[in-house]
N, C-alpha and C positions, 0 to 999 in steps of 0.2 A: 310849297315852292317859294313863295313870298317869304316867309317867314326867314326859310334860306339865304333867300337872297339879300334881305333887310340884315341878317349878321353877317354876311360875307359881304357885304358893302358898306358897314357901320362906318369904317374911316372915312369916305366920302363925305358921307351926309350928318355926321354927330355935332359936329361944328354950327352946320346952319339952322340959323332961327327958324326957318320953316320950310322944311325939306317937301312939302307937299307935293309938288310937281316934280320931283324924283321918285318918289312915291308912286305916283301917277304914272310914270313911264314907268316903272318896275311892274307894275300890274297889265298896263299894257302890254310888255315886252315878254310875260307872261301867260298873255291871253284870257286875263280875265277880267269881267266886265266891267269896265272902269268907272260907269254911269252909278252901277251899285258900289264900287269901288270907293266912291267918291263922297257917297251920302254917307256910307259906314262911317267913312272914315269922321265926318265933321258933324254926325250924327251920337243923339244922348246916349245911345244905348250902346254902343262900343263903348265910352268913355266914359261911362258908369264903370264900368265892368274892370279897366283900366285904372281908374282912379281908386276905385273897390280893391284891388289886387297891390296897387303902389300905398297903398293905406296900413293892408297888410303886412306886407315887406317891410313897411318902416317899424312898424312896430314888433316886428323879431329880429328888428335891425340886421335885416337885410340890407347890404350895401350894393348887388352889382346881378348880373346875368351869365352867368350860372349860378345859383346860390340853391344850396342841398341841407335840408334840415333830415338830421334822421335820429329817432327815437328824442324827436326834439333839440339835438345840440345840433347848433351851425356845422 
């Protein structure tokens, strides 16, 4: 549902330097626990994984979201 809601509200929030407390009320607003919500989000081990994936992407020059490689070509 998150995940949802973060692309169906992308215009909102793309713009701002740090959208966190949008964020924060989006997990909210979806009832989920904002406390773990919160650590995830400013914690290493999401942002490994994030940084790990955008690391990725660049270098199959990947440009945007949705991006489909198949049998290897963009």
């Amino acid at each position: 549902e998150m995940h949802d809601k973060l692309f169906e509200t992308q215009n909102i929030w793309k713009s701002i330097s740090d959208p966190t407390s949008i964020f924060t009320n989006y997990a909210q607003e979806l009832g989920l626990d904002t406390a773990k919500f919160t650590t995830d989000l400013k914690g290493s081990d999401v942002n490994d994984i994030i940084r790990a994936d955008r690391e990725e992407a660049k270098g199959l020059d990947l440009t945007g979201t949705s991006s489909f490689l198949i049998n290897g070509q963009k």
